[in-house]
PDB file as gemmi writes it, atoms N, CA and C in Angstrom:
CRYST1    1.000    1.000    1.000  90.00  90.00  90.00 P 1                      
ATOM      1  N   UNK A   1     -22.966   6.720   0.691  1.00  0.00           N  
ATOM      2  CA  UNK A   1     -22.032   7.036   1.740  1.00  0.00           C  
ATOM      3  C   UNK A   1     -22.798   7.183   3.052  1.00  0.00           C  
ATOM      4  N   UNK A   2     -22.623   6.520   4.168  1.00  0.00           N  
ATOM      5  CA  UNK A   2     -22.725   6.892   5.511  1.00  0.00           C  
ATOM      6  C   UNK A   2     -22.206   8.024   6.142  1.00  0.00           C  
ATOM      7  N   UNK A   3     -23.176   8.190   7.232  1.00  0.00           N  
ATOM      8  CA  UNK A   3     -22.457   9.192   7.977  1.00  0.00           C  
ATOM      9  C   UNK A   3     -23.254   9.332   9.451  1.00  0.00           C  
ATOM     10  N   UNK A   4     -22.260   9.464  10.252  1.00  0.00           N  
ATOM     11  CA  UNK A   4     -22.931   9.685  11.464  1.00  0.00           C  
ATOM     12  C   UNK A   4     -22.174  11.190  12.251  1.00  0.00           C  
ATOM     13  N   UNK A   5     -23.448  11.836  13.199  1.00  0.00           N  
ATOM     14  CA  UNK A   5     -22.706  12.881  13.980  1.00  0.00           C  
ATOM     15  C   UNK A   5     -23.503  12.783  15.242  1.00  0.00           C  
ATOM     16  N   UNK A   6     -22.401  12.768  16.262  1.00  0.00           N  
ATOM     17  CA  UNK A   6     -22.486  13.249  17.660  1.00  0.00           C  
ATOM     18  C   UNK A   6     -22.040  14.378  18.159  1.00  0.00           C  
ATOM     19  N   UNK A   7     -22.499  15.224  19.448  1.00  0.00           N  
ATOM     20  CA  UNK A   7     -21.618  16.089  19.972  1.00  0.00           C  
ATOM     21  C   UNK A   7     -21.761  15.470  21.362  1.00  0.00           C  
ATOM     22  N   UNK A   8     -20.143  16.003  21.637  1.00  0.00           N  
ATOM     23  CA  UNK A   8     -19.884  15.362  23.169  1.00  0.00           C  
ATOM     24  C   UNK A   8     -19.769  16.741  23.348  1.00  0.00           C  
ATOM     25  N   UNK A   9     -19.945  16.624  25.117  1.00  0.00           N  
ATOM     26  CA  UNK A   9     -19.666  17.817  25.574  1.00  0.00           C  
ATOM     27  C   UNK A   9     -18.905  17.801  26.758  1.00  0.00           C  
ATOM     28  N   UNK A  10     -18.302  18.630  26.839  1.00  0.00           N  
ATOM     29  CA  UNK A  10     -17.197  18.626  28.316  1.00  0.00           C  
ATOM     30  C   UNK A  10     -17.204  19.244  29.189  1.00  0.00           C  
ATOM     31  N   UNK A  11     -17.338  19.319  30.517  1.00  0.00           N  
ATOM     32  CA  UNK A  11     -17.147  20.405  31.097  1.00  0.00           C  
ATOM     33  C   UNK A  11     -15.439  19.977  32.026  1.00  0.00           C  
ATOM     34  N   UNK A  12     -14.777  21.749  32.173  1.00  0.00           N  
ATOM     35  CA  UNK A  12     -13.535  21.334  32.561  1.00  0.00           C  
ATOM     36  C   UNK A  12     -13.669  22.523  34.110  1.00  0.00           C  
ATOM     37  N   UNK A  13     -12.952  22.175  34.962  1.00  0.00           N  
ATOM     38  CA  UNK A  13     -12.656  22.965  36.111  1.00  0.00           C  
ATOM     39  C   UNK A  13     -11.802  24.277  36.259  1.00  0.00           C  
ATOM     40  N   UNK A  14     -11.465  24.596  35.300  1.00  0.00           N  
ATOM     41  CA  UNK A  14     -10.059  25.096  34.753  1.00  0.00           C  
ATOM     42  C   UNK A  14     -10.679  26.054  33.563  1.00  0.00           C  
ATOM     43  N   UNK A  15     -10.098  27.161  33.430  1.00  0.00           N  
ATOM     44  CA  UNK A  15     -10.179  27.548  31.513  1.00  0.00           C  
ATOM     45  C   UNK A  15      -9.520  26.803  30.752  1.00  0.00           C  
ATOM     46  N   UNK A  16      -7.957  26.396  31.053  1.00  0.00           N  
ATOM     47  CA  UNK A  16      -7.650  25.616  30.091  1.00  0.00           C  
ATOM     48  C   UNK A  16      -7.222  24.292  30.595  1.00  0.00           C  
ATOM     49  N   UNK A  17      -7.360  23.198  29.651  1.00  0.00           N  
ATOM     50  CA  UNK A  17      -7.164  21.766  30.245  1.00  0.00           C  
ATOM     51  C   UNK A  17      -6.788  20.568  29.639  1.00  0.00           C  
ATOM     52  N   UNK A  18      -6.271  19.513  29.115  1.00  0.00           N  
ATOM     53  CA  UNK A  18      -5.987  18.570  28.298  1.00  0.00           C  
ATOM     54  C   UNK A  18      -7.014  17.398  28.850  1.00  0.00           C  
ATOM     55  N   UNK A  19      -7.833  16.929  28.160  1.00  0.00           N  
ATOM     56  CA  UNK A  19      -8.705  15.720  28.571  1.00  0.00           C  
ATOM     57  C   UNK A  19      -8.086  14.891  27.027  1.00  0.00           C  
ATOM     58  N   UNK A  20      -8.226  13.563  27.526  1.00  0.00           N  
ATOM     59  CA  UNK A  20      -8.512  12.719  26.975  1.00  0.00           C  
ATOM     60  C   UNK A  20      -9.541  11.829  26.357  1.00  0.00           C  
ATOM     61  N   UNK A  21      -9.748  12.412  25.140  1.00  0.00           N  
ATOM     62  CA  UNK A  21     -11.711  11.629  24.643  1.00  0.00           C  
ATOM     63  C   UNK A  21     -11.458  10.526  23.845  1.00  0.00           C  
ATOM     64  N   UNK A  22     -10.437  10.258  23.621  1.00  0.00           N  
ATOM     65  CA  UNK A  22     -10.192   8.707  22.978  1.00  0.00           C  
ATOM     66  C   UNK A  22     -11.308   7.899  23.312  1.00  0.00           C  
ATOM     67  N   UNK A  23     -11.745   7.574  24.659  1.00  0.00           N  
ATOM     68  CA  UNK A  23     -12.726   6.266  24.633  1.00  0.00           C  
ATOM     69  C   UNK A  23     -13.964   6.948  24.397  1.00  0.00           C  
ATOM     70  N   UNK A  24     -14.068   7.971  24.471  1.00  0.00           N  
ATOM     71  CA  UNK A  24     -15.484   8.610  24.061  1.00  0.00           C  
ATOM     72  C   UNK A  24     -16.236   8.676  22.172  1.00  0.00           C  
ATOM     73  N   UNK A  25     -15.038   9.164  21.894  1.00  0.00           N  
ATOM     74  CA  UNK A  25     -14.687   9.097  20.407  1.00  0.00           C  
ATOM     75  C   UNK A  25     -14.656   7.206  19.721  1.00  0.00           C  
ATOM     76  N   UNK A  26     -14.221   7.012  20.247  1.00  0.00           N  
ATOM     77  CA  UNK A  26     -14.392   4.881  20.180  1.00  0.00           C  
ATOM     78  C   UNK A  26     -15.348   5.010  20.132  1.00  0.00           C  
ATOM     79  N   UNK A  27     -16.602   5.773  21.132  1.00  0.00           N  
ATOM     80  CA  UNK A  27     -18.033   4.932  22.094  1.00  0.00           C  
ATOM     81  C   UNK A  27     -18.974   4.953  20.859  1.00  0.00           C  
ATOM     82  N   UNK A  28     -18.752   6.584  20.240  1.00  0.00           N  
ATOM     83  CA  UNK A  28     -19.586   6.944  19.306  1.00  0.00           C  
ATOM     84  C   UNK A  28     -18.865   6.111  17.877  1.00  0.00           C  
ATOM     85  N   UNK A  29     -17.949   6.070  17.524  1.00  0.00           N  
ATOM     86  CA  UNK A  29     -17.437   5.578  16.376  1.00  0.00           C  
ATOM     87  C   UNK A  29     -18.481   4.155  16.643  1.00  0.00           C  
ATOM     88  N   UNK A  30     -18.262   3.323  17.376  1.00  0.00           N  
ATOM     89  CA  UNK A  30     -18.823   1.953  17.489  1.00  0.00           C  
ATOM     90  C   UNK A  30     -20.605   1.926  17.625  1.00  0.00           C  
ATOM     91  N   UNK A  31     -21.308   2.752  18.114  1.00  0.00           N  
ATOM     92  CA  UNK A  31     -22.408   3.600  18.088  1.00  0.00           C  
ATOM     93  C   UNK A  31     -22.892   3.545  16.420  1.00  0.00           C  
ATOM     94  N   UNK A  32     -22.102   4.631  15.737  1.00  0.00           N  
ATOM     95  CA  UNK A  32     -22.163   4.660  14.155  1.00  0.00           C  
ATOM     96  C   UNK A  32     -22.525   3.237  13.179  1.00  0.00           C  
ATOM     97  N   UNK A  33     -21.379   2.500  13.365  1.00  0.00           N  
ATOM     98  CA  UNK A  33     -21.800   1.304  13.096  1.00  0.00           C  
ATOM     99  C   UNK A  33     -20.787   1.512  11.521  1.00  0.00           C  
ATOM    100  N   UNK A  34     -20.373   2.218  11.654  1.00  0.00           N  
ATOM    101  CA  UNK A  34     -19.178   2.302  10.381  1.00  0.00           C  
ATOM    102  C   UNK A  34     -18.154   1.701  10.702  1.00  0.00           C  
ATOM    103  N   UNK A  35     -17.888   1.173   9.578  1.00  0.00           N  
ATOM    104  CA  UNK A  35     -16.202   0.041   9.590  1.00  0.00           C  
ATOM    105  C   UNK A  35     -15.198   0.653   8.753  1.00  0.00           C  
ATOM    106  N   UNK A  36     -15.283   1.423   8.055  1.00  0.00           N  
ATOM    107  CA  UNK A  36     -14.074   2.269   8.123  1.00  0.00           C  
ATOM    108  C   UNK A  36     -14.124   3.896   7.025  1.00  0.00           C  
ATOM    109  N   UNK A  37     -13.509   4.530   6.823  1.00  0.00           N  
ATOM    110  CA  UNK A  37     -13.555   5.964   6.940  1.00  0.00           C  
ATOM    111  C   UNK A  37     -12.825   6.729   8.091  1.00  0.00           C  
ATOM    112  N   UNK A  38     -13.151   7.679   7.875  1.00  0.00           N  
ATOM    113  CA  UNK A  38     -12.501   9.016   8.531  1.00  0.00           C  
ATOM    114  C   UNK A  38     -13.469   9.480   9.841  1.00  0.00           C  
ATOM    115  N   UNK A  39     -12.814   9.908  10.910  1.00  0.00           N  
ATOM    116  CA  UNK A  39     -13.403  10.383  11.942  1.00  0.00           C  
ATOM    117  C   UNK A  39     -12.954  11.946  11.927  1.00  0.00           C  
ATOM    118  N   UNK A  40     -13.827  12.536  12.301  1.00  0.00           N  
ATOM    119  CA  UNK A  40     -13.358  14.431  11.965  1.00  0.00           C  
ATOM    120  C   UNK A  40     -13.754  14.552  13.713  1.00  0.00           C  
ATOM    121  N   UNK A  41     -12.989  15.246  14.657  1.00  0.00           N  
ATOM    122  CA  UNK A  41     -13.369  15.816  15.540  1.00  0.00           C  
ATOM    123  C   UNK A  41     -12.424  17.322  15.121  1.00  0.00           C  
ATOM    124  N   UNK A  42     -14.202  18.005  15.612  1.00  0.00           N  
ATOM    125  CA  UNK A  42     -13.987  19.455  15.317  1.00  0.00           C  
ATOM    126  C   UNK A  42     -14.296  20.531  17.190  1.00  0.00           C  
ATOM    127  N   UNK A  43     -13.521  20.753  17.528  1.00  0.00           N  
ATOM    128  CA  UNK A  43     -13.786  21.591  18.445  1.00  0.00           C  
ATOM    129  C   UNK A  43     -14.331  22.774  18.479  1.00  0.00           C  
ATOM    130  N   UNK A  44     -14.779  23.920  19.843  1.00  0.00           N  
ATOM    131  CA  UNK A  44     -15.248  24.585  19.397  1.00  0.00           C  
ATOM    132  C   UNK A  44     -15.278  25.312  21.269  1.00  0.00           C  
ATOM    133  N   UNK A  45     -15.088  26.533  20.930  1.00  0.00           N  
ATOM    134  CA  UNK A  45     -14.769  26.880  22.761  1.00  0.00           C  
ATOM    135  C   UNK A  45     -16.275  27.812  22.334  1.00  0.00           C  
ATOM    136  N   UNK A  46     -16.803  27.609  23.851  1.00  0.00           N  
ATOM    137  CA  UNK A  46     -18.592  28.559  24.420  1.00  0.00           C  
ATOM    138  C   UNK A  46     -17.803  29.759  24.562  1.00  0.00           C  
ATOM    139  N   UNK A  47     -18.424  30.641  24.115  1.00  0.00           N  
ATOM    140  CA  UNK A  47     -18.044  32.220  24.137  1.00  0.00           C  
ATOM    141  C   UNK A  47     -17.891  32.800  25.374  1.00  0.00           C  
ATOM    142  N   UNK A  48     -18.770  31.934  26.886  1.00  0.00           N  
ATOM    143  CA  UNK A  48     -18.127  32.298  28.227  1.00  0.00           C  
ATOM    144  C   UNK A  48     -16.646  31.925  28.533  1.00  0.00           C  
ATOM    145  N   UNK A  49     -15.693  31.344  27.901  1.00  0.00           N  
ATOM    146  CA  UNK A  49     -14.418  30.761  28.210  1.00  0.00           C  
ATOM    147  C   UNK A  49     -13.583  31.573  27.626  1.00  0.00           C  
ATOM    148  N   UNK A  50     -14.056  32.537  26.538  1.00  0.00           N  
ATOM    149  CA  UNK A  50     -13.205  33.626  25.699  1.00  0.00           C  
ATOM    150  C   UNK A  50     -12.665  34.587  26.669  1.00  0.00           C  
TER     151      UNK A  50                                                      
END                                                                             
């Protein structure tokens, strides 16, 4: 089994915000070099934003 992991990171202007990572999430999927399976994005808020 393959597997690949990235972390993206975001910064937002705002505490709270809706971005769109679709093409980011593509960049790395295509990066990986996997043709098919499951993609897991797991979030995770920095304890300064609490």
């Amino acid at each position: 089994m393959k597997s690949y992991r990235k972390e993206l990171w975001f910064n937002i202007p705002t505490r709270r915000a809706f971005i769109n990572i679709t093409p980011q999430v593509n960049e790395a999927l295509h990066e990986s070099g996997i043709k098919e399976g499951f993609v897991l994005v797991n979030t995770s808020q920095s304890p300064s934003s609490l």
